[in-house]
TORTIBA-53580 format. One record per residue (C-alpha): residue number from 1; x, y, z. Coordinates in nm, 4 decimals, padded with zeros to 6 digits. Last residue first. Layout:
k / east / north / up
NUM / X / Y / Z
...
! end
This chain:
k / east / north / up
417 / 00.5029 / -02.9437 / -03.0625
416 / 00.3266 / -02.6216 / -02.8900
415 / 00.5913 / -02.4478 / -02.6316
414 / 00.4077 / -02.1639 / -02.3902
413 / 00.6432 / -01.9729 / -02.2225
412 / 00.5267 / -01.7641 / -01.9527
411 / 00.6884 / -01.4871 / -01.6801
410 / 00.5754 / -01.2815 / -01.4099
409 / 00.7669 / -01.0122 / -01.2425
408 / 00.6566 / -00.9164 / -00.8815
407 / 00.3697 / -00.9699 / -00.7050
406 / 00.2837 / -00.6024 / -00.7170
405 / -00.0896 / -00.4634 / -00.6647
404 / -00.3144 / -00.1440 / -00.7871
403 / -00.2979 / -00.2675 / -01.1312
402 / -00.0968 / 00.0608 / -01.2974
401 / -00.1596 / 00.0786 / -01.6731
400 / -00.2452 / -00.2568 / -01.8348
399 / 00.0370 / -00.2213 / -02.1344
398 / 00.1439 / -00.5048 / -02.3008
397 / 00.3990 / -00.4026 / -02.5854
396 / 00.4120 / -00.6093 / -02.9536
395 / 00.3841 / -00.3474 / -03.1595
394 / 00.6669 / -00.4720 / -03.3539
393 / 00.8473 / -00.0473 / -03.3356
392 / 00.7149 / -00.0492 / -02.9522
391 / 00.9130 / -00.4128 / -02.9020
390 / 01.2245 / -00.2796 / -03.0491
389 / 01.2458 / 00.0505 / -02.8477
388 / 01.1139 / -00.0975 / -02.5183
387 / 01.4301 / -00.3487 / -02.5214
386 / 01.6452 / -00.0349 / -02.6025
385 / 01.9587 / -00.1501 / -02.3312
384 / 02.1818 / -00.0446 / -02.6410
383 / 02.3452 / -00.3558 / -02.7324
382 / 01.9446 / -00.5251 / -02.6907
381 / 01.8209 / -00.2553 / -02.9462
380 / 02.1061 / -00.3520 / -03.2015
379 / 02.0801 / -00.7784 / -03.1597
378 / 01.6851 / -00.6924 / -03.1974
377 / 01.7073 / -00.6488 / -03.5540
376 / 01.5793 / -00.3333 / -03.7534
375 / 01.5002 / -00.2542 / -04.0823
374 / 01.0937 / -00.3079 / -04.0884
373 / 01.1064 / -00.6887 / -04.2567
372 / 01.4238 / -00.7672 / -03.9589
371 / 01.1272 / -00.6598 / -03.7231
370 / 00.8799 / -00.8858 / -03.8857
369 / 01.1318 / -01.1497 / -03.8665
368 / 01.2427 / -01.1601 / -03.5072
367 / 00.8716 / -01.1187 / -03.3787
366 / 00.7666 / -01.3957 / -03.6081
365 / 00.7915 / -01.6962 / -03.3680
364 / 00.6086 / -01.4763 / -03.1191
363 / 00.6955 / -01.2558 / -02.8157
362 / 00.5017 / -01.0580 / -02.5660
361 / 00.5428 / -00.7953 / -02.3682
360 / 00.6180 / -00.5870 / -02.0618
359 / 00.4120 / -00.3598 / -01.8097
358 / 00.4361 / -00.0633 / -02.0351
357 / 00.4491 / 00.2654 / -01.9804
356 / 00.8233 / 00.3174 / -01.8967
355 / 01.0361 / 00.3389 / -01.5767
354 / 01.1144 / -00.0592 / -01.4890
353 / 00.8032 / -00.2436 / -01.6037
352 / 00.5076 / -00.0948 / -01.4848
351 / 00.1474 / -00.2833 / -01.4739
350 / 00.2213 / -00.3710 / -01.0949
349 / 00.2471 / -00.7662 / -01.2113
348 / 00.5833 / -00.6928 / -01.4207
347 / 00.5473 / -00.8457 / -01.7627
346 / 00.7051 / -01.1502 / -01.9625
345 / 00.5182 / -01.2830 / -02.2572
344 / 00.6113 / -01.5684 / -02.4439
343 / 00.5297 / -01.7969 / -02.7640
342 / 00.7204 / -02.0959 / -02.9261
341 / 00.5624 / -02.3101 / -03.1706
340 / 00.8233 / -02.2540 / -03.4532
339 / 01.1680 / -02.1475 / -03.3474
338 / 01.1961 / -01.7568 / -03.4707
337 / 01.5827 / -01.7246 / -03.3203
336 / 01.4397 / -01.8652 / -03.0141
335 / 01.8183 / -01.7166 / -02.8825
334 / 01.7325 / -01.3580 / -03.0143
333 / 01.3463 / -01.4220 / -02.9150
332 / 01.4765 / -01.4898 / -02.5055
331 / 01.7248 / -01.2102 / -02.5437
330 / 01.4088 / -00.9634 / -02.6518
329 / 01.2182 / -01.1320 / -02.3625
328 / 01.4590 / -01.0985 / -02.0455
327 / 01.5142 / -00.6990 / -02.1732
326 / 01.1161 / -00.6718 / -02.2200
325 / 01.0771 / -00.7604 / -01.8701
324 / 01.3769 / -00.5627 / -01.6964
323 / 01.2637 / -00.3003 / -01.8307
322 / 01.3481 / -00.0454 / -02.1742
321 / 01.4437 / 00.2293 / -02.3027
320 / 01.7908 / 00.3710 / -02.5097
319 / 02.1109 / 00.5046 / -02.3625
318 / 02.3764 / 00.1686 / -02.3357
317 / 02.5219 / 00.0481 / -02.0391
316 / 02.2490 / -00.0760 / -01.8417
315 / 02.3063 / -00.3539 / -01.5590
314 / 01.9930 / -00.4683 / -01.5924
313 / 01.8389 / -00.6942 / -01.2878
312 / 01.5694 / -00.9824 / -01.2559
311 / 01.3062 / -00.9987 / -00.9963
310 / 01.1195 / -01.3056 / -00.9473
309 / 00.8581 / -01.5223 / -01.1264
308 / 00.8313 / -01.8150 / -01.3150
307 / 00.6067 / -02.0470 / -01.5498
306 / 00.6971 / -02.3267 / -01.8460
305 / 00.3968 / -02.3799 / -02.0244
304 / 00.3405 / -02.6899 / -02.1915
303 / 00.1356 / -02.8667 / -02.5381
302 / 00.1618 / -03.2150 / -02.6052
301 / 00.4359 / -03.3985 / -02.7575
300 / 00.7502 / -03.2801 / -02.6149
299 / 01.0638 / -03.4005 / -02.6742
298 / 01.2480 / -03.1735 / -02.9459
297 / 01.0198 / -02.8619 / -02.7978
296 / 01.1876 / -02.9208 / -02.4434
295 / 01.5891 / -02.8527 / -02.5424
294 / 01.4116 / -02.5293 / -02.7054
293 / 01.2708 / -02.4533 / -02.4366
292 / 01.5740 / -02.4959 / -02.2171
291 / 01.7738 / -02.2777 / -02.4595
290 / 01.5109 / -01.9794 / -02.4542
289 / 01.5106 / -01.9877 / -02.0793
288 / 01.8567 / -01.9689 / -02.0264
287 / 01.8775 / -01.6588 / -02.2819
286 / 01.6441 / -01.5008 / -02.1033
285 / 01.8252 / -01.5705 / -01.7891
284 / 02.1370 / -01.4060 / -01.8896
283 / 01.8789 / -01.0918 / -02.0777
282 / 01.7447 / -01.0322 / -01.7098
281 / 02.0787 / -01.0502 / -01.5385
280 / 01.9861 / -01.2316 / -01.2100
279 / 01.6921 / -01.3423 / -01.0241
278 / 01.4666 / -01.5984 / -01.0069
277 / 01.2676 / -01.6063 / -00.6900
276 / 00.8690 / -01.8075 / -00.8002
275 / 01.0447 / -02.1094 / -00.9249
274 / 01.1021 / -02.2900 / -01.1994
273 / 00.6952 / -02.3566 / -01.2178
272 / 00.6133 / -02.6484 / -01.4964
271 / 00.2877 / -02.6645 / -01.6718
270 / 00.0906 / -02.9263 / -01.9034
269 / -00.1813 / -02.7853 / -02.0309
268 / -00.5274 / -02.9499 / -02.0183
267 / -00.7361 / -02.6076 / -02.0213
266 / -00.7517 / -02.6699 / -01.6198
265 / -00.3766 / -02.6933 / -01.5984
264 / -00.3708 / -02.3234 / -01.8048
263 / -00.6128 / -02.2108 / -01.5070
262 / -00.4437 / -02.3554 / -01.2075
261 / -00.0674 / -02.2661 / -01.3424
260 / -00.2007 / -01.9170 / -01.3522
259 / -00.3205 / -01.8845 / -00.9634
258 / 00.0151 / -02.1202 / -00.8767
257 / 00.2343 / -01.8291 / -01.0325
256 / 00.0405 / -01.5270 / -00.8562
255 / 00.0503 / -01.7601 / -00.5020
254 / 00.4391 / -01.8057 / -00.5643
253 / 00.4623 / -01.4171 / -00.6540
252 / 00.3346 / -01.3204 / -00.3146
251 / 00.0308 / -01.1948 / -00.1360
250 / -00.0913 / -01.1667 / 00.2247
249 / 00.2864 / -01.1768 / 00.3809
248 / 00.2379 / -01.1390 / 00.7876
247 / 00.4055 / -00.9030 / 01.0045
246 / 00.3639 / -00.9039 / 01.3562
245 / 00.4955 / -00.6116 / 01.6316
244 / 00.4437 / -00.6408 / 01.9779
243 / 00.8090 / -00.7142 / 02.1055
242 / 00.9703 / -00.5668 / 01.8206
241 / 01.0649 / -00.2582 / 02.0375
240 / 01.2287 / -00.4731 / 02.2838
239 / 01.5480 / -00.5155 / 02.0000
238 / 01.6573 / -00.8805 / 01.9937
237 / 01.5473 / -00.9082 / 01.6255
236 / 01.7921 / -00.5911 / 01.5442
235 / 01.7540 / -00.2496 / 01.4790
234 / 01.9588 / -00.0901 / 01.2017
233 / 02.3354 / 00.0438 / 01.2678
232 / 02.4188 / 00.3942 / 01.1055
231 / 02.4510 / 00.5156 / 01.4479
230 / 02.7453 / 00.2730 / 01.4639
229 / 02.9239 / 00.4980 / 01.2572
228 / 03.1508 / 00.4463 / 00.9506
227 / 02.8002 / 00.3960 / 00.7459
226 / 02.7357 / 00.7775 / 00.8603
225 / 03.0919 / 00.8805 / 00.7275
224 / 03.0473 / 00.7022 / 00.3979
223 / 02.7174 / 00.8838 / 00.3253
222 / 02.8791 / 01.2445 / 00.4364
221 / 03.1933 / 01.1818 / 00.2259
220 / 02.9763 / 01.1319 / -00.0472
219 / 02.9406 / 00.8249 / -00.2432
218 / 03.0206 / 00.6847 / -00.5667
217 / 02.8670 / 00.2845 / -00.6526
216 / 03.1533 / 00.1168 / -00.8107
215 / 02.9600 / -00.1734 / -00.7768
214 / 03.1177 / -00.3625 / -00.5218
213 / 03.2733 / -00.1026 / -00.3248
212 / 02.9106 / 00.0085 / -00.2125
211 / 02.7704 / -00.3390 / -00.1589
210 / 03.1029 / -00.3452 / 00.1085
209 / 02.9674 / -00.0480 / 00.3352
208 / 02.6254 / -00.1649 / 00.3034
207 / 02.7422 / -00.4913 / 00.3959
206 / 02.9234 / -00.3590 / 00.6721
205 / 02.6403 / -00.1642 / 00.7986
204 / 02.4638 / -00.4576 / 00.8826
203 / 02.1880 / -00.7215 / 00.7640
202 / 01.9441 / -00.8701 / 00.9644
201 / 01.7081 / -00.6149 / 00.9988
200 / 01.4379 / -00.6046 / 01.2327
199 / 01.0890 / -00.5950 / 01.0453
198 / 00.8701 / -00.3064 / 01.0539
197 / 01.0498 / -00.0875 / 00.8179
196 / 01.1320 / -00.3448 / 00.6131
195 / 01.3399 / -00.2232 / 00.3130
194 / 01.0069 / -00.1815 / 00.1013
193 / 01.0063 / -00.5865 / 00.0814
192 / 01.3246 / -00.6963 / 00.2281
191 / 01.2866 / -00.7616 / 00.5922
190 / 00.9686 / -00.9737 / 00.4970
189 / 01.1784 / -01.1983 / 00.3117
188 / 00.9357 / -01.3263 / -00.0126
187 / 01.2429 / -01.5606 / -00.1327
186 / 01.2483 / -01.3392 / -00.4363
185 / 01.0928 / -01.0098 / -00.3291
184 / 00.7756 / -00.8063 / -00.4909
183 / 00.5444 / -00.9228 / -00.1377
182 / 00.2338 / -00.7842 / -00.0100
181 / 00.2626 / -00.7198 / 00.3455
180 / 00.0219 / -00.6496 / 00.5990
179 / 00.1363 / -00.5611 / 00.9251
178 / -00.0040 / -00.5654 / 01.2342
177 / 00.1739 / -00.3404 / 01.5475
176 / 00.0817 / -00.3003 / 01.9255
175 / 00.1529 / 00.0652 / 01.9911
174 / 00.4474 / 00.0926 / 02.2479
173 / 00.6052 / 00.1497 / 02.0123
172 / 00.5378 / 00.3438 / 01.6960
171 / 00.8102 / 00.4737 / 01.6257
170 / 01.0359 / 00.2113 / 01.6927
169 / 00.8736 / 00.0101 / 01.4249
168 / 00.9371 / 00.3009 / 01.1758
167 / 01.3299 / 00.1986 / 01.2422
166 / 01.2408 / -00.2070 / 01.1040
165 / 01.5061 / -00.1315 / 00.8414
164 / 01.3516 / 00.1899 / 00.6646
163 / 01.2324 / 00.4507 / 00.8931
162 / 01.5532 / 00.7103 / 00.9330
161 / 01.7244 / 00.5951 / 00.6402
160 / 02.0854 / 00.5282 / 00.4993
159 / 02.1402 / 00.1865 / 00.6684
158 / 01.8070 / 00.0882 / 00.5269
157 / 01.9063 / 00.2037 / 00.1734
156 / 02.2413 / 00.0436 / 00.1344
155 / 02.0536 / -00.2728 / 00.2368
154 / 01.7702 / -00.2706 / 00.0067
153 / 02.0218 / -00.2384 / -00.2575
152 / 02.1346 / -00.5571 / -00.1833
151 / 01.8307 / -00.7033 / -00.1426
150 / 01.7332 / -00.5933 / -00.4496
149 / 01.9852 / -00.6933 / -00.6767
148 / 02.2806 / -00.4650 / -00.7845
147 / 02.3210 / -00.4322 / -01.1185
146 / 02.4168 / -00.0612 / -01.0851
145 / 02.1965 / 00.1334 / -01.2655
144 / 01.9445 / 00.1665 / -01.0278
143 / 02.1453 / 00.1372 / -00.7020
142 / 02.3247 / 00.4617 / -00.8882
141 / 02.0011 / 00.6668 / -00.9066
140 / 01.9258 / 00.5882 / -00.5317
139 / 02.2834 / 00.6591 / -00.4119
138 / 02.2243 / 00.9849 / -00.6045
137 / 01.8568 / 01.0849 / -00.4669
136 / 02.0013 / 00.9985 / -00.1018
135 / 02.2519 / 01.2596 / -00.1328
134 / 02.0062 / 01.4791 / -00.3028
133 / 01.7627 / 01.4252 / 00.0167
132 / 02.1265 / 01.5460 / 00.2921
131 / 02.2469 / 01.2777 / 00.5014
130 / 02.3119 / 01.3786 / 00.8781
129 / 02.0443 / 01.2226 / 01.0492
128 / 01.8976 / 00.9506 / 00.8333
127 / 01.7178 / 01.0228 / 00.5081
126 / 01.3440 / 01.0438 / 00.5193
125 / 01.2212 / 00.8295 / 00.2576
124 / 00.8479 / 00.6159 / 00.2197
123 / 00.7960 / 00.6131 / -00.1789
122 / 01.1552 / 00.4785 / -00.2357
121 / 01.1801 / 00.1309 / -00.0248
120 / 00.7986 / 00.1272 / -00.0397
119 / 00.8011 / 00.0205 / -00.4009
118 / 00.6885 / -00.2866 / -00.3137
117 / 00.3842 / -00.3589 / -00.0367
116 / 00.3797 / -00.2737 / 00.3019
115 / 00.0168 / -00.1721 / 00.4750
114 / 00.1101 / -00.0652 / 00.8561
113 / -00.2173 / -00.0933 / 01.0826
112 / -00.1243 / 00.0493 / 01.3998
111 / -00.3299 / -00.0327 / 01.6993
110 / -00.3654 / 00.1659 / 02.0071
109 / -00.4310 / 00.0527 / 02.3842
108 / -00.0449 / 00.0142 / 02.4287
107 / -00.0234 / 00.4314 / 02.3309
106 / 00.0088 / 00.6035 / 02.0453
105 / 00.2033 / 00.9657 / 02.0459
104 / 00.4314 / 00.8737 / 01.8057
103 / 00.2583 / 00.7174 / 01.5575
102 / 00.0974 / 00.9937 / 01.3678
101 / 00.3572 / 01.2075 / 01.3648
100 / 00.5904 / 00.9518 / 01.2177
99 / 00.3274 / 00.8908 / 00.9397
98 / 00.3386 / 01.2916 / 00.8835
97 / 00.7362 / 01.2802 / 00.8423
96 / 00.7128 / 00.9779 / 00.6021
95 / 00.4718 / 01.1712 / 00.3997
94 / 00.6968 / 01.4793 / 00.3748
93 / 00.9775 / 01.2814 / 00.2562
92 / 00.7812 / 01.1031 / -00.0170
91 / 00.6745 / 01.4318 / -00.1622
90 / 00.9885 / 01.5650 / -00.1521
89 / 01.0963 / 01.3220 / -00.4408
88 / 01.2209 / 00.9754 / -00.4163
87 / 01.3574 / 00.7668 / -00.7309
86 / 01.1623 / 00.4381 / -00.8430
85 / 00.9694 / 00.5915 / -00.7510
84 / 00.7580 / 00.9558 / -00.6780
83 / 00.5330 / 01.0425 / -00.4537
82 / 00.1170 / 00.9972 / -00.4441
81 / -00.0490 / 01.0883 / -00.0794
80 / -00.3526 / 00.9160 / -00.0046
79 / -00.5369 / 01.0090 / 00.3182
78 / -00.7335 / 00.7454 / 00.5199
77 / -01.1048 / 00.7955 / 00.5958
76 / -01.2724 / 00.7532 / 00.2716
75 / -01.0178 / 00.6172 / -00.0028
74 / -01.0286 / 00.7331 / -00.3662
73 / -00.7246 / 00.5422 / -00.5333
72 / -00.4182 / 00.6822 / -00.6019
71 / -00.1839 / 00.4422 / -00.8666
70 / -00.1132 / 00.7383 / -01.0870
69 / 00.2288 / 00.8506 / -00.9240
68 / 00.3935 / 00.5933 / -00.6550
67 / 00.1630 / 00.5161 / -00.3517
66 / 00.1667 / 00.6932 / 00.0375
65 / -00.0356 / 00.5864 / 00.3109
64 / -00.1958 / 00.7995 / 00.5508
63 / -00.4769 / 00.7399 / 00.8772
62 / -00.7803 / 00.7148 / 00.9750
61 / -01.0434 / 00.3865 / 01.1337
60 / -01.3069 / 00.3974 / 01.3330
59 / -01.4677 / 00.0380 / 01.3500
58 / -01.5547 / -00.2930 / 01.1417
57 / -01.3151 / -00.2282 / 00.8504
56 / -01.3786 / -00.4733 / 00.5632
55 / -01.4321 / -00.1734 / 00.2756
54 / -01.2173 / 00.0160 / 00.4882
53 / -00.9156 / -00.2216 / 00.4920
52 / -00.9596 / -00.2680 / 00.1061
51 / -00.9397 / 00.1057 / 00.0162
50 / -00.6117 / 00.1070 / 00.2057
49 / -00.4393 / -00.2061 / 00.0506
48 / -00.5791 / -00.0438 / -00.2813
47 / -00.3886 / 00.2959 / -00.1627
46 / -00.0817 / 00.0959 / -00.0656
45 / -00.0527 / -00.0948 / -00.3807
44 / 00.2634 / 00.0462 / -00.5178
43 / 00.3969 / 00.1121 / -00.1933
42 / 00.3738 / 00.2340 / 00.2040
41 / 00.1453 / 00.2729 / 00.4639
40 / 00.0140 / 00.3696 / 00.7828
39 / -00.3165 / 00.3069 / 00.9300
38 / -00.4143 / 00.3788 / 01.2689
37 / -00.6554 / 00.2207 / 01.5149
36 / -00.7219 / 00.4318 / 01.8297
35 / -00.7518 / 00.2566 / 02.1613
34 / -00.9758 / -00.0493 / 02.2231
33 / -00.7720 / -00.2009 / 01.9372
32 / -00.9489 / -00.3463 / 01.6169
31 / -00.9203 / -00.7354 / 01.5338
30 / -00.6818 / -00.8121 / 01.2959
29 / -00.7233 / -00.8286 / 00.9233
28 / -00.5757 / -01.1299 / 00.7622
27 / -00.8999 / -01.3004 / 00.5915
26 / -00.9443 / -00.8941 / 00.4312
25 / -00.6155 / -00.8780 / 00.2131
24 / -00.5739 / -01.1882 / -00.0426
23 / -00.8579 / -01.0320 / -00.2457
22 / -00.9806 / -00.6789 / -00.2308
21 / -00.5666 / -00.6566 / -00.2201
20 / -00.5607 / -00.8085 / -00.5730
19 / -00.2320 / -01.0741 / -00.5690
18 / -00.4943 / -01.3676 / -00.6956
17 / -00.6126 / -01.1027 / -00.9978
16 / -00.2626 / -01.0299 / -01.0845
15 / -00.1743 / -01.4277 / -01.1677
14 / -00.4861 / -01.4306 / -01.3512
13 / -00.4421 / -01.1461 / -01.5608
12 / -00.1251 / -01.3171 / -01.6725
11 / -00.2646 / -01.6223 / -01.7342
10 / -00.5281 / -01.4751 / -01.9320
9 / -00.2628 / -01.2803 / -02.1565
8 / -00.0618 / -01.5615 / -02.2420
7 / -00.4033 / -01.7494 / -02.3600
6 / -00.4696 / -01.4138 / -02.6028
5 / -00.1064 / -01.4458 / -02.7514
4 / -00.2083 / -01.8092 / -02.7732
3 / -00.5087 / -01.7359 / -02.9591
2 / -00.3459 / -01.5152 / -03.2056
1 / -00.4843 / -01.1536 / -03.1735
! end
């Protein structure tokens, strides 16, 4: 291992280690109710959100969260239930139903302790009145593939749901209401990570409606029919039942970013942040990227590492694998086209990038030409959305396995003149 590829690394286990909930979550615990205190939850860190409350706990605490597949951890007094993302399964359903159960009859002497972290949007799902689980399966599947960002799908889903949209809130009034959020969103709006189901919801049905036509998105008469109706309509800020309810952000990509830019500042790197909400296509902004460092290598005369974060999108057209992470990246090389000096990794802080193993990789100025040496070029993989493909075949994949936390996509460039 090169020592850069080794430096990329650190600063990416740095910027997981500051989004850790054994980390950012205990200073923002409240203080326990005289009632019951009950923890609900939803997302990729959930269960490490959960395991971190009762390691700081000072009190009786229960309750259930739910997590995506393999990113369980052993909790004493709060159940764990695993479900499926980025599309729901039953699973999901049923733990939404028991978290409603376990709300409803609190009282104003009772606490609930909601832990919200990314991922929530399809691990918590119970489908509004009316709207049958496959229906909501589809719309889900089609979100996916759609190029739609992720506030805008967030909004299709809260108008489709029976807890997204700040509707669990309602549940659990008159319970007073803390939650803990660990942000995945560009712009870190609480009403958009996990579709805010605490947080009143500033968009409409409208939007849904017109998010819909956008992107060619097919819908059942039944979907279109509930977004017709005003019973499709989320809470709002004015709504009473936000009256006790406070949700504070504990982690976010801009703390993950500034966590790295400390360290590779402190090994006398220069380092520039372009922001901690990028968005758009993920092989457009690759390509941005690669042309700006490029522009920077002519000038440059010490070392720098150009940092951001966000959530990029694929709009895929083509059959093979891949994430939004190793999409940005192989565009990124294709541009680099082997530019000496040049290294990258991009990787999604939750250890997952989009559906596959891996959470991203990492990018050298021989990636192009010891793949060209094995018979294949990355022009091919990118025309056929098979990112993963190219970057399994150069060996070149970071996998971590699941991290417990998500911050969001990270993303490094070092440039040595």
């Amino acid at each position: 291992m090169s020592s850069e590829t080794r430096f990329l690394k650190e600063l990416f286990d740095a910027a997981v280690a500051a989004a850790l909930p054994s980390e950012c979550l205990p200073p923002f615990l409240p203080e326990p109710a005289s009632g019951r205190n009950v923890v609900i939850g939803a997302g990729k860190a959930a269960a490490s959100m959960a395991r971190a409350v009762e390691q700081h706990w000072n009190g009786e605490i229960a309750g259930l969260v739910v997590t995506r597949y393999g990113h369980g951890v052993p909790c004493d007094h709060i159940e764990v239930v695993e479900a499926s993302h980025p599309v729901p399964d039953t699973a999901g359903i049923e733990a939404a139903r028991q978290m409603i159960e376990l709300v409803t009859p609190l009282t104003e002497d009772d606490l609930v302790l909601a832990l919200i972290s990314g991922g929530g949007s399809a691990l918590l799902t119970l489908p509004a009145p009316g709207i049958s689980f496959s229906e909501k399966q589809d719309i889900n599947r089609a979100l996916l593939r759609s190029g739609a960002n992720i506030t805008e799908m967030n909004c299709v889903r809260k108008h489709l749901s029976a807890v997204k949209g700040g509707r669990l809130a309602g549940h659990c009034a008159p319970a007073r209401v803390e939650c803990l959020m660990i942000s995945d969103v560009p712009g870190d709006d609480p009403s958009t990570v996990a579709s805010g189901p605490t947080v009143p919801d500033p968009s409409t049905r409208f939007e849904a409606m017109q998010i819909i036509k956008r992107y060619g998105i097919e819908a059942s008469a039944k979907v279109i029919d509930h977004l017709q109706s005003e019973a499709s309509e989320t809470p709002k800020p004015s709504d009473p039942v936000f009256d006790r309810v406070h949700n504070v952000i504990v982690a976010s990509a801009a703390r993950s970013l500034d966590a790295a830019a400390r360290l590779a500042r402190g090994k006398g790197i220069e380092t520039i942040i372009l922001g901690d909400d990028l968005e758009g296509e993920a092989r457009d902004l690759g390509s941005t990227h690669a042309k700006l460092a490029l522009t920077m290598l002519k000038d440059l005369s010490q070392p720098t590492l150009i940092l951001s974060g966000g959530e990029t999108t694929v709009t895929v057209t083509g059959n093979g694998r891949g994430g939004r992470n190793v999409e940005y990246l192989l565009a990124l090389a294709i541009v680099l086209d082997g530019a000496a000096g040049i290294h990258a990794l991009a990787a999604d802080t939750d250890g997952i990038d989009g559906t596959e193993d891996n959470a991203g990789a990492i990018i050298t100025p021989t990636t192009l030409a010891r793949a060209r040496a094995m018979g294949f070029d990355g022009h091919t993989h990118l025309g056929k959305n098979d990112a993963y493909g190219f970057f399994e075949r150069t060996g070149d994949l970071v996998t971590t396995g699941p991290t417990l936390t998500n911050v969001n996509d990270f993303r490094a460039i070092l440039i040595k003149p």
